[in-house]
C-alpha positions in Angstrom: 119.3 178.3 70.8 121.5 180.4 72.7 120.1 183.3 70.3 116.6 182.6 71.3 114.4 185.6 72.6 111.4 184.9 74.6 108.2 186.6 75.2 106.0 187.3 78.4 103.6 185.1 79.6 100.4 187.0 78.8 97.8 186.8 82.0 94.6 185.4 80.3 92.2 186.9 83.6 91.6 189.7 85.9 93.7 190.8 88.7 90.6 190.5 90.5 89.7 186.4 89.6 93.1 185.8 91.0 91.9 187.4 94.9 88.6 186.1 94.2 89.8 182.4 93.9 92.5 182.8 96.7 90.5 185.0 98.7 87.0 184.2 97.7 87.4 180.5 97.0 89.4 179.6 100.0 86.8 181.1 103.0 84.1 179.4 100.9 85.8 176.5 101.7 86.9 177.0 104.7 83.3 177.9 105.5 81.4 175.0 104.2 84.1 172.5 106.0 83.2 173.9 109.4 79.8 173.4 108.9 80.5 169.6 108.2 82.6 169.2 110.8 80.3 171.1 113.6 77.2 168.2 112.5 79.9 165.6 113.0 80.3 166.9 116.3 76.7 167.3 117.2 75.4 163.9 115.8 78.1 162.3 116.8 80.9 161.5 119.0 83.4 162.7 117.3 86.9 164.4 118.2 88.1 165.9 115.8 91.7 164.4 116.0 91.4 161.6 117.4 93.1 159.1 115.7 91.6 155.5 114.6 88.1 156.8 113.1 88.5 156.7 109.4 88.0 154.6 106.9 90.6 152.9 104.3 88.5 155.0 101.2 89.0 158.6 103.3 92.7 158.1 104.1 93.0 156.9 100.5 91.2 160.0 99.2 94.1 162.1 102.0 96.7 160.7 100.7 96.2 161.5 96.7 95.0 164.6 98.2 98.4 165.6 100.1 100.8 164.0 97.7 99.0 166.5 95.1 101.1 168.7 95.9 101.7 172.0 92.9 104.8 170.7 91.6 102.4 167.5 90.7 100.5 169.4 88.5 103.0 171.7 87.1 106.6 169.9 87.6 105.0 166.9 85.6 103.7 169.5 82.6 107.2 170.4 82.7 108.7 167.3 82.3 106.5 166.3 79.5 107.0 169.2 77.8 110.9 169.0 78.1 111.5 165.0 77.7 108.4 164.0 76.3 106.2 160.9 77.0 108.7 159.3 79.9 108.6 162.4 81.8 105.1 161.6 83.2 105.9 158.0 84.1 109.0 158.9 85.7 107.4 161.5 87.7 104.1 159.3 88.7 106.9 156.1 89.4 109.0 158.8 91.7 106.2 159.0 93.8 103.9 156.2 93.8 106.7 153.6 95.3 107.4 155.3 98.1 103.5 155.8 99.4 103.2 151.7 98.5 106.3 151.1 100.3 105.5 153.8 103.2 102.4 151.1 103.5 105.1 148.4 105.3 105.8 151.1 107.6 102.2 152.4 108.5 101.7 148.9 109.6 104.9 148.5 111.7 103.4 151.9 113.1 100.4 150.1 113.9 102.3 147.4 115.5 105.0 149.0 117.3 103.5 152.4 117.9 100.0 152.2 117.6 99.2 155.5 120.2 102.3 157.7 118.9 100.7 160.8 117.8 104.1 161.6 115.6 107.0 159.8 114.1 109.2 161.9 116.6 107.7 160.4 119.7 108.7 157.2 118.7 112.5 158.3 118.3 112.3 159.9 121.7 111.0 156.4 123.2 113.3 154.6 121.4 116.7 156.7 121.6 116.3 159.5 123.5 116.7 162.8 123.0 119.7 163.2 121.1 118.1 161.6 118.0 114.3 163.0 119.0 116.8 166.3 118.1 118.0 165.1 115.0 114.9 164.0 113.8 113.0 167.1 114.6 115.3 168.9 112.4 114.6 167.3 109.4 111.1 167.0 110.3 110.9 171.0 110.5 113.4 171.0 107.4 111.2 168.9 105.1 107.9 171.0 106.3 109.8 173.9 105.3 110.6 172.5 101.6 107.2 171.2 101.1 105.4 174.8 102.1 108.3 176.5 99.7 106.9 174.1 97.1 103.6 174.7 97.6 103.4 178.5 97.5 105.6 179.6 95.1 104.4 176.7 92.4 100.5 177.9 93.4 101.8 182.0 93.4 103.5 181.4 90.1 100.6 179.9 88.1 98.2 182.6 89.8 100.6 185.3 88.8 101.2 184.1 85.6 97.2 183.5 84.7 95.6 187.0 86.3 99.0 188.7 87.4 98.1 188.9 90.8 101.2 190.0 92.6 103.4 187.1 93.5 103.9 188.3 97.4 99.9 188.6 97.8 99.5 185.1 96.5 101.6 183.7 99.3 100.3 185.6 102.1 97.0 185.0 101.5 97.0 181.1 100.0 97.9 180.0 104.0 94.9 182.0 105.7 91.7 180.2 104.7 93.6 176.6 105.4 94.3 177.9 108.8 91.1 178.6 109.6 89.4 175.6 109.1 92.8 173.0 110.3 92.2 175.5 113.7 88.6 174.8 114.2 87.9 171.5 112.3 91.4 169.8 113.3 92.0 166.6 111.6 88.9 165.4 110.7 88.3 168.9 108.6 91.3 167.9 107.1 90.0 164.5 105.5 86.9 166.1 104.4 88.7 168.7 102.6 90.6 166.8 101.2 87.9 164.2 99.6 86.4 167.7 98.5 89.5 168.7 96.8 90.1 165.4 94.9 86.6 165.6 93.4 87.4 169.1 92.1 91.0 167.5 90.7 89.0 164.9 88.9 86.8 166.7 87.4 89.0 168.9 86.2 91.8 166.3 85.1 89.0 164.6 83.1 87.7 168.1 82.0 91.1 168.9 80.5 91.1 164.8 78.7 88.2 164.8 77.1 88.8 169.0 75.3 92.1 168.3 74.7 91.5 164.5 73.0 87.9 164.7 72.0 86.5 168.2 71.1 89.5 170.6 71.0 89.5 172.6 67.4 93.3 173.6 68.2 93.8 169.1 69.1 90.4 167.2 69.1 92.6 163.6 68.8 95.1 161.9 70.0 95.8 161.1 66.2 96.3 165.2 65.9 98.4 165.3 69.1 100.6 163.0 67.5 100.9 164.5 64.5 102.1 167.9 66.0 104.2 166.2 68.3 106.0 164.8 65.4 106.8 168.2 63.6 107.7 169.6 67.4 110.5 166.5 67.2 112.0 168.0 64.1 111.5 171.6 64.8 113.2 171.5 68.6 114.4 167.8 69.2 115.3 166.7 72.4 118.7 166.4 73.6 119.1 162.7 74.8 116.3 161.2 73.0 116.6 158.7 70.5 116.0 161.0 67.4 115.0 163.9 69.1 111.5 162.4 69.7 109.2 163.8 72.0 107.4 159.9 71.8 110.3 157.9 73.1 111.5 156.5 76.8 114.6 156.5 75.3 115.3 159.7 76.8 118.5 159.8 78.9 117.3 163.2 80.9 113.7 161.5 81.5 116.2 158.7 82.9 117.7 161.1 85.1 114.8 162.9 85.6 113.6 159.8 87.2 116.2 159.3 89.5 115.9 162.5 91.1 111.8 162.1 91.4 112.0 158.6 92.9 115.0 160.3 95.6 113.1 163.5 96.1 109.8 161.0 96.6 111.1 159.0 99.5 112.3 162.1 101.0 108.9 163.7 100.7 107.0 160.8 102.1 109.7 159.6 104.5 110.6 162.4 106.2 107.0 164.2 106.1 104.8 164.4 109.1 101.9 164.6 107.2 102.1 160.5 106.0 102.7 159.6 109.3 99.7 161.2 110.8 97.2 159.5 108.3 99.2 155.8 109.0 98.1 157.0 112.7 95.2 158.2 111.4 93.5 155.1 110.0 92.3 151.7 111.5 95.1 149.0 112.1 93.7 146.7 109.4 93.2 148.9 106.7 96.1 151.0 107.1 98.2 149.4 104.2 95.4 148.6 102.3 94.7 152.4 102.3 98.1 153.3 100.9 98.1 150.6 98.4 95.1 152.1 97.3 96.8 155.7 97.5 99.6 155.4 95.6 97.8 153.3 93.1 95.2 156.2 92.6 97.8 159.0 92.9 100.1 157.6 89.4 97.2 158.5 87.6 97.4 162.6 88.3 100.7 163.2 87.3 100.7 160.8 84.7 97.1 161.4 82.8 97.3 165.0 83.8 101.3 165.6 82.6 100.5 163.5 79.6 97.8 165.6 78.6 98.6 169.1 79.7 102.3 168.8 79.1 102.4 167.5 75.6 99.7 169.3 74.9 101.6 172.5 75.6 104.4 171.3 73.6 102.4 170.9 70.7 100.5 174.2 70.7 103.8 176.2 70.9 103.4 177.8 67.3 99.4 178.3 67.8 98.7 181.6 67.9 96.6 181.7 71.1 99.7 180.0 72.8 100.9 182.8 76.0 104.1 183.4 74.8 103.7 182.9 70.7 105.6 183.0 69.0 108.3 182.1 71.1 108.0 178.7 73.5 108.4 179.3 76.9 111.1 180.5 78.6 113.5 178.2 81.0 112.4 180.4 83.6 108.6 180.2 82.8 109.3 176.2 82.4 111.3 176.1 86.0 108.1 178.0 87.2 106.1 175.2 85.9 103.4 177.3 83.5 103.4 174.6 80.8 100.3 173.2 82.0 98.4 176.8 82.3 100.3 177.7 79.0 98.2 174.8 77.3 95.0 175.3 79.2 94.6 178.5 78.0 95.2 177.2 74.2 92.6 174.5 75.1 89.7 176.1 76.4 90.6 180.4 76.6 89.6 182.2 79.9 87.5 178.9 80.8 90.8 176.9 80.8 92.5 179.6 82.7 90.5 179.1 85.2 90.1 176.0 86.0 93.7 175.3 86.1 93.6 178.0 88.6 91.3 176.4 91.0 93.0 172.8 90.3 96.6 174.5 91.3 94.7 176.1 94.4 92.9 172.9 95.6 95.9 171.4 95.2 98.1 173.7 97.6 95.2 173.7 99.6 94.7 170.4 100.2 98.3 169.3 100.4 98.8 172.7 103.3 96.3 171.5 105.2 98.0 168.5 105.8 101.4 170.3 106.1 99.7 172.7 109.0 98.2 169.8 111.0 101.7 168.2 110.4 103.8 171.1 111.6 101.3 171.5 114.5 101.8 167.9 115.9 105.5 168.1 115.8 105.3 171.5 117.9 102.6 170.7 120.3 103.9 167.1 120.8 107.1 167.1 120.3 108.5 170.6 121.6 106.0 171.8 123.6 105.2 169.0 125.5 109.0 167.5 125.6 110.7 170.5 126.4 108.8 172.9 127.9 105.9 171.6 129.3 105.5 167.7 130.5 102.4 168.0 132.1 100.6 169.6 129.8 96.9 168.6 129.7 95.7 167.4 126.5 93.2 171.0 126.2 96.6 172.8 126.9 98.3 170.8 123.8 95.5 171.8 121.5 95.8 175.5 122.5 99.7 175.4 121.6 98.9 174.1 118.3 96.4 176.5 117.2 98.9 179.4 118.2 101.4 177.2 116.2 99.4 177.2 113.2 98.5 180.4 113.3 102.1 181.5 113.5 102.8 178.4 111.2 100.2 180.1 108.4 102.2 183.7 108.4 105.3 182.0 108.5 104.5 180.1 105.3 103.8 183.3 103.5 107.2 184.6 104.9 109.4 181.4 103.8 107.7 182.1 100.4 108.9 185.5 99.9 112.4 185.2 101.1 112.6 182.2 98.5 111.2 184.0 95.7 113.2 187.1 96.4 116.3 185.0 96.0 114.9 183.9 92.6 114.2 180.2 94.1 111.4 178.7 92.0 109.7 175.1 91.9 112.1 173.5 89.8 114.7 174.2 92.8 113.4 172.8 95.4 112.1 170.0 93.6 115.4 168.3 92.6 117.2 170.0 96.1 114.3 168.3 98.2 116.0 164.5 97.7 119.8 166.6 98.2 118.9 167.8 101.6 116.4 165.2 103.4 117.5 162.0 101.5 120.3 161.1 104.3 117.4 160.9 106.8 114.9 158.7 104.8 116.3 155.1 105.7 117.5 155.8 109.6 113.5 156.8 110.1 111.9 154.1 108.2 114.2 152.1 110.1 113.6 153.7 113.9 109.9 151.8 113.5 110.5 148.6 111.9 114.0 147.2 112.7 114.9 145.7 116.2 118.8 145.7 116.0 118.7 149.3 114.7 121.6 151.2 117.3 121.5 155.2 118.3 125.3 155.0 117.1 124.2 153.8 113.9 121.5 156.3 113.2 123.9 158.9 113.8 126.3 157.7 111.6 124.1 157.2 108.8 122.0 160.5 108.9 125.3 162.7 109.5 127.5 160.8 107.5 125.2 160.9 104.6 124.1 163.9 104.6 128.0 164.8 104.5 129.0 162.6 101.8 125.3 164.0 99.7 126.7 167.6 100.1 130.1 166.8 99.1 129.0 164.6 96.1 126.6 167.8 95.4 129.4 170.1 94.9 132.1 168.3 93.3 129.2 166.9 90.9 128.0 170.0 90.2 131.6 171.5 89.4 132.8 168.7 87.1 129.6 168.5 85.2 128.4 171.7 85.1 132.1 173.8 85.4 130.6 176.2 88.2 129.2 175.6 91.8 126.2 178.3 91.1 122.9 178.0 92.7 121.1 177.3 89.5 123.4 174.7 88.9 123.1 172.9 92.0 119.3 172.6 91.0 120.5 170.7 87.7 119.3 167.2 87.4 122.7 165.9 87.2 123.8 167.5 90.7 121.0 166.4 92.4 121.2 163.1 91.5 125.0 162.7 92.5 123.7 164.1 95.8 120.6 162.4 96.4 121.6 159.1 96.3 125.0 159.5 97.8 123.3 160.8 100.6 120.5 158.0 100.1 122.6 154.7 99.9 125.6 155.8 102.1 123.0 156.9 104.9 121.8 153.3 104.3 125.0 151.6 104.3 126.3 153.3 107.4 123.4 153.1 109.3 123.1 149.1 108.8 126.8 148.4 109.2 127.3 150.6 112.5 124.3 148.9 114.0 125.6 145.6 112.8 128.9 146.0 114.5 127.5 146.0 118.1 123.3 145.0 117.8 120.1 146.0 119.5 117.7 143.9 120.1 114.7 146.0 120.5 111.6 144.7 121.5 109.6 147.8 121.3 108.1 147.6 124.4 108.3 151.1 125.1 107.1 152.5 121.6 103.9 150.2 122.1 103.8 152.0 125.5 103.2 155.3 124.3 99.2 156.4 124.6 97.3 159.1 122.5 95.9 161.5 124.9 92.7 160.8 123.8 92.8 157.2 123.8 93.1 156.8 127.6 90.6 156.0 129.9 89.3 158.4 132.6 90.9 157.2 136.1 90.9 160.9 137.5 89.4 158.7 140.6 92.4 156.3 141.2 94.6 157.1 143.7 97.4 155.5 142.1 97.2 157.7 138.9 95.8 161.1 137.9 94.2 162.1 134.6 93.6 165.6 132.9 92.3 165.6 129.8 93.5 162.2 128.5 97.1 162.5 130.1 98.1 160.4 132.1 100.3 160.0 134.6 101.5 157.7 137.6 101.9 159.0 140.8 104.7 159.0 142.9 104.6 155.6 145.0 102.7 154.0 143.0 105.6 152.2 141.2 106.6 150.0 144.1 103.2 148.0 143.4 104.0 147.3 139.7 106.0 144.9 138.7 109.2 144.9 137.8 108.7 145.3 134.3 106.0 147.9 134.3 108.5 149.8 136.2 111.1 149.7 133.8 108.6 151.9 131.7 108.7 154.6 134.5 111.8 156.1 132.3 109.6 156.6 130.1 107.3 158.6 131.6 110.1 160.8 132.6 110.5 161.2 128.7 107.0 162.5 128.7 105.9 159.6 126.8 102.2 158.7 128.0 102.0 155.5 129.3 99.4 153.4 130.9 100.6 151.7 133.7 98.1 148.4 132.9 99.1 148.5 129.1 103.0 148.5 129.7 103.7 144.9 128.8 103.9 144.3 125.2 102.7 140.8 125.8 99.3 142.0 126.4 98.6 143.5 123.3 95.6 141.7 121.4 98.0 138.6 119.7 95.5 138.4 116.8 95.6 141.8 115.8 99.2 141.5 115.7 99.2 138.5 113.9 97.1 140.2 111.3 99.0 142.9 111.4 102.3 140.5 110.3 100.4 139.1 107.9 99.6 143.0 106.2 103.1 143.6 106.5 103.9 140.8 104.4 101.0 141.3 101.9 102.9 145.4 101.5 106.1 143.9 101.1 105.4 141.9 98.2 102.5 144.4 97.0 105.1 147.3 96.7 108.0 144.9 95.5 105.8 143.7 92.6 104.5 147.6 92.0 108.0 148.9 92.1 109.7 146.1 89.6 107.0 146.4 87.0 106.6 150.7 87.1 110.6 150.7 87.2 112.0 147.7 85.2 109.5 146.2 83.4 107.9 148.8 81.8 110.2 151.8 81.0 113.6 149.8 80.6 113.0 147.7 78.0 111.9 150.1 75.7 114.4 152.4 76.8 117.0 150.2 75.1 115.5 149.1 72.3 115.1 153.0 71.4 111.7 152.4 70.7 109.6 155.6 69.3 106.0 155.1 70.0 103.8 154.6 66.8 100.6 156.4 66.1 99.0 153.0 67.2 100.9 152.5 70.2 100.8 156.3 71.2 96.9 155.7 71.1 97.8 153.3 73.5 99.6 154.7 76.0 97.3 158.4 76.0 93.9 155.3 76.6 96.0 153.8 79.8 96.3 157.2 81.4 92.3 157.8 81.2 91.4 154.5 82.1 93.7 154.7 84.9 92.5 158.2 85.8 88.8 156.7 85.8 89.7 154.1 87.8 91.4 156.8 90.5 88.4 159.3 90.5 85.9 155.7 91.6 88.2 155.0 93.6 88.7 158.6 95.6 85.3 159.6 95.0 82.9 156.8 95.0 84.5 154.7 97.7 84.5 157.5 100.8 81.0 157.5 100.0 80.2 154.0 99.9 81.7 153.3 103.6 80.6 156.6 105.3 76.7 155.7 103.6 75.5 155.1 107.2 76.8 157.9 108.5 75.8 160.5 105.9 72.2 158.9 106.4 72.1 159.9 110.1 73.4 162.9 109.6 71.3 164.7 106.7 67.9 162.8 108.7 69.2 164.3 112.0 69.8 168.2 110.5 66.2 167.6 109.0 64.7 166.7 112.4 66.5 169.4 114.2 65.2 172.0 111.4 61.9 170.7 111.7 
């Protein structure tokens, strides 16, 4: 293999359909979503951020939407085109546990934070500022990852399709989100998003139905099989149990794996983006909503990768393959053009295209949540905390459209400088769980664990992060006899890294705390208001109000009790507090009885999830060495579509069924005022 020469990808499409889709596509958009949002607005009451208005459907839909990120689409193709049928699963596992088990946190959010506007805010309340700091950074770290991801998989595949230049691509893929995250703020957000996962579907079942129904080049799963099989003995896998492409017996799908499910919890953990749609969503529906979400979101990678990915692996020797008659290059696989590569077997120009507009809906979708994201750490949490206190709430939305703005360019920037130093999507995927891992289990714990010390989040996010690097390098040199910057993007280096820094950050940050308790009773965290949630008491003398802030006067603390007092500090941590809503004890008892009772439901929901997708599935028939059967492989490719079905209903038709009422009002109120 080391003889083996490789071809260019040959661009199916027009320079031009590459502009037109980035260009064209996104202001149309951009456009349509500002119209929706503006008769929100008029017919109702509305704001567009404010925080518990939508339904458990919509923040479903938001979350398949952001979690789709490029390296979904394409870094699953990959997979199953490398390892075969387990690198789908392991890809869909590595990110479906976390959003189910992110669902216990978004209802400790609820009950322990409920008016936090970012996961930030709550550190400051908490700790301070020495760990709001350390937080920050790896917020701001992971945004940065996640944007790198998203442009240079989305630049790649539009390169590779219409060779549009690479540099255009990411300048111009952050412009049209901007626009409509400025003027539309959250709420545009959701929309587009439900918008953006009813193009995914369509295209997903598009893709399904040529490749396994009425394909000349596949038409069958029988035929799929078949040239899978002769793909086994032509170029057999390394690690799989006979070099099949239809095993989980695959010991890089196996590793594979374990650098997904790390690089997932840092991705969800660590992201802004999750938080803000736990905020985002009514109390009692919050968990249900991410059940839902990660339920709905294994079927992408895994129906799409199943499909797209094998597919491309049995189409190599076709003639209309890209790069016939060679496969693809590692480079062009690292890029993650396996699924385009097969889509333009599949269906020509047609299939060009619409894995075009799938890649750009999905960097679309999942930037727009990155933006609003990025924007709320600013605004909220250095703006407002650093520079200025007081600011009104109209102030704090000004900052974060300048932020975005500047956000948007920057994006296009980060993009570059990565691609100049021959960084690709298959980098920063496995160096995603190396670098934010450490921080995953001290923030999960910030919200939901009461004996959780300062000392011991600083142990376990430094320490870890430490230990990671270190097992990253010596990991990297051992296996892989050179610390180069390829081979710290090897599976094997990432894993050593990623959970190093994973369990150790874990294991410190429980025994420090251990060794001299909290005991937390998050009175302060349940203090801290949305600006948009507070009433208007502009006339009290006793406290002033601008645009939602609010804030108590000086002498008016010697008339609260002692314990509303104590929450003066945290005013002076520009944490918004409402003097009559400073004792935990009044907080509605039944709601947070319910909310108890959600947490429970999400522990044992995601438990259950997480043994049977992890264990009970893929391990046994790793051992056995089982190769799947033409029976059983007709199987497995009918549990991706019906799972797939069942994901589309559930993204598509459910938004629509609990917003009915609304939609009603709306398209009977734009009649009457055209009238």
């Amino acid at each position: 293999m080391s003889d083996q020469t490789y071809s260019e990808f040959k661009p199916l499409l027009d320079q031009s359909v590459g502009y037109g889709v980035v260009v064209g596509v996104g202001f149309f958009f951009a456009f349509v979503m500002l119209v929706l949002t503006t008769l929100q607005r008029k017919f109702f009451r509305f704001s567009p951020s404010s925080s518990e208005e939508f339904t458990p459907g919509l923040v479903c839909c938001g979350i398949v939407s952001a979690w789709t990120w490029s390296a979904t689409l394409l870094q699953s193709s990959t997979a199953a085109y490398t390892f075969g049928v387990s690198g789908p699963w392991w890809y869909g596992v590595g990110g479906t546990i976390q959003v189910a088990m992110f669902g216990m946190v978004a209802s400790k959010v609820k009950m322990n934070a409920n008016g936090a506007h970012t996961f930030l805010e709550i550190a400051k309340a908490r700790f301070g500022t020495g760990v709001h700091l350390l937080f920050t950074f790896y917020g701001f770290l992971c945004v940065l990852i996640v944007c790198g991801s998203l442009l240079l998989g989305g630049a790649a595949t539009v390169n590779a399709l219409t060779g549009m230049n690479i540099i255009a691509a990411c300048f111009l893929l952050p412009i049209g989100i901007a626009v409509y995250v400025i003027f539309g703020g959250l709420r545009a957000t959701f929309i587009c998003d439900w918008s953006h996962t009813i193009i995914l579907f369509v295209i997903i079942y598009t893709f399904i139905f040529r490749a396994y129904g009425t394909s000349p080049e596949l038409g069958s799963v029988s035929r799929l099989y078949e040239l899978l099989q002769q793909a086994s003995a032509e170029t057999p896998v390394v690690g799989n149990h006979d070099g099949s492409y239809m095993t989980m017996k695959s010991n890089q799908g196996l590793v594979f794996g374990a650098a997904t499910i790390v690089s997932g919890f840092a991705g969800v953990f660590c992201d802004q983006g999750y938080w803000q749609r736990a905020i985002a969503s009514h109390p009692q529906s919050t968990t249900k909503a991410y059940m839902l979400g990660g339920l709905s979101w294994f079927a992408v990678p895994w129906a799409f990768a199943s499909c797209m990915g094998l597919s491309a692996r049995a189409l190599v020797n076709n003639p209309k393959f890209p790069t016939y008659p060679s496969p693809l290059s590692p480079d062009q696989s690292s890029a993650g053009l396996a699924a385009p590569a097969a889509a333009s077997v599949l269906m020509g120009k047609g299939g060009a295209v619409a894995v075009l507009l799938v890649v750009f809906m999905a960097v679309t979708s999942a930037a727009s949540a990155e933006l609003i994201g990025v924007s709320s750490l600013f605004s909220y949490d250095i703006y407002r905390t650093y520079f200025r206190p007081r600011a009104t709430g109209e102030e704090i939305v000004r900052a974060s459209h300048y932020f975005i703005c500047f956000w948007a360019v920057w994006m296009g920037c980060w993009a570059t400088i990565l691609n100049a130093g021959n960084i690709d999507l298959g980098w920063l995927f496995y160096v995603q769980g190396v670098i934010l891992s450490p921080a995953v289990i001290p923030i999960a714990l910030t919200i939901s664990w009461s004996k959780l010390t300062e000392a011991g989040v600083f142990c376990g996010a430094v320490g870890g992060a430490v230990l990671g690097m270190i097992a990253w390098m010596i990991g990297c040199w051992k296996i892989y006899g050179a610390i180069t910057i390829p081979n710290l993007a090897e599976p094997y280096s990432a894993v050593c890294s990623g959970l190093t820094g994973l369990l150790f950050s874990g294991l410190l940050t429980v025994v420090v705390s251990l060794l001299k308790p909290a005991n937390f009773d998050f009175a302060a965290t349940r203090a801290i208001k949305t600006l948009d949630a507070l009433p208007d008491t502009s006339s009290d003398h006793d406290v002033e109000c601008s645009d939602g802030a609010v804030n108590v006067k000086d002498g008016a603390s010697d008339r609260l009790d002692g314990k509303q007092s104590s929450h003066l500090k945290d005013i002076e941590k520009n944490v918004e507090v409402h003097a009559s809503e400073a004792h935990p004890e009044n907080l509605d008892n039944a709601e947070m009885a319910t909310l108890e009772r959600v947490f429970k439901k999400a522990l044992i929901y995601s438990s259950i999830l997480t043994f049977i997708v992890v264990i009970l599935v893929p391990i046994p028939m790793f051992f056995s060495q089982y190769v799947f059967s033409e029976r059983f492989f007709t199987f497995w490719i009918a549990c991706t579509i019906i799972w797939a079905l069942c994901s589309g209903t559930f993204c598509i038709i459910l938004p629509l069924v609990e917003s009915r009422h609304e939609m009603v009002f709306i398209l009977r109120e734009t009649y009457r005022a055209l009238r």
